[in-house]
C-alpha positions, -999 to 999 in steps of 0.1 A, spaced: -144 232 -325 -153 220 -292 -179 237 -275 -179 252 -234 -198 219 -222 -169 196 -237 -143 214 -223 -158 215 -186 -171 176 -189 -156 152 -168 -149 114 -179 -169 85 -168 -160 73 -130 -136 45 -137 -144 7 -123 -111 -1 -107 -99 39 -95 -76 23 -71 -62 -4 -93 -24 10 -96 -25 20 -61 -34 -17 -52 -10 -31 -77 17 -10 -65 8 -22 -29 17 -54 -38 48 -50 -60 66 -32 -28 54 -60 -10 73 -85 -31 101 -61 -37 111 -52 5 112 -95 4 131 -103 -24 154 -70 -20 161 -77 16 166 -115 6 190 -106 -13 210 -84 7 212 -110 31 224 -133 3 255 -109 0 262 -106 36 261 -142 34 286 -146 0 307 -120 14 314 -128 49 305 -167 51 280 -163 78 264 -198 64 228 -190 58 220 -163 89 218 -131 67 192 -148 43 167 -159 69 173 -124 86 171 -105 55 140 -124 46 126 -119 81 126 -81 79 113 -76 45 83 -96 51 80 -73 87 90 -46 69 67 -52 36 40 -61 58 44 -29 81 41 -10 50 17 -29 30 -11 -27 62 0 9 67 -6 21 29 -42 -3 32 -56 13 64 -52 47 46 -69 34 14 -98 24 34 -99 61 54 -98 77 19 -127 54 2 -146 60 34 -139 99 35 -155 100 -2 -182 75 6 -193 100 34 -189 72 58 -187 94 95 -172 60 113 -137 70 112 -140 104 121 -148 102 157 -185 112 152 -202 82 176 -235 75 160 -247 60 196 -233 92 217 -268 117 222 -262 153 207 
């Protein structure tokens, strides 16, 4: 039978909290260049355009992934700060007198 204190205890802090988050960051990364690559692959198959929707399908997922890659890490880093108790992001100016 488990007692009150078991039931209210919380696990051990993990080392790598963020690791799926991070992994995940990456894999949508690869996936907006190779899906977009691809897509531009069948544009080019299916209306003989030579080689233009390739390089212009692979030019937007690495904007795109990129956009979205920076984007999802900037709020990552708000987040750890936010928890840390960092006051840097949160327009509190530790040189501005109260």
């Amino acid at each position: 039978m488990e007692s009150r204190q078991d039931k209210n205890r919380k696990p051990p802090p993990s080392k790598w909290p963020n690791l799926y988050r991070y992994a995940s960051m990456g894999l949508e990364l690869a996936a907006a260049i190779v899906g977009l690559t691809l897509a531009g692959w069948w544009v080019d198959y299916r209306f003989g355009t030579g080689r233009k929707g390739i390089l212009v399908g692979a030019i937007l997922g690495i904007v795109g992934g990129f956009y979205n890659f920076l984007k999802q890490a900037l709020e990552l880093s708000r987040q750890q700060n936010l928890t840390k108790g960092d006051d840097s992001d949160n327009g509190n100016d530790p040189n501005k007198p109260d």
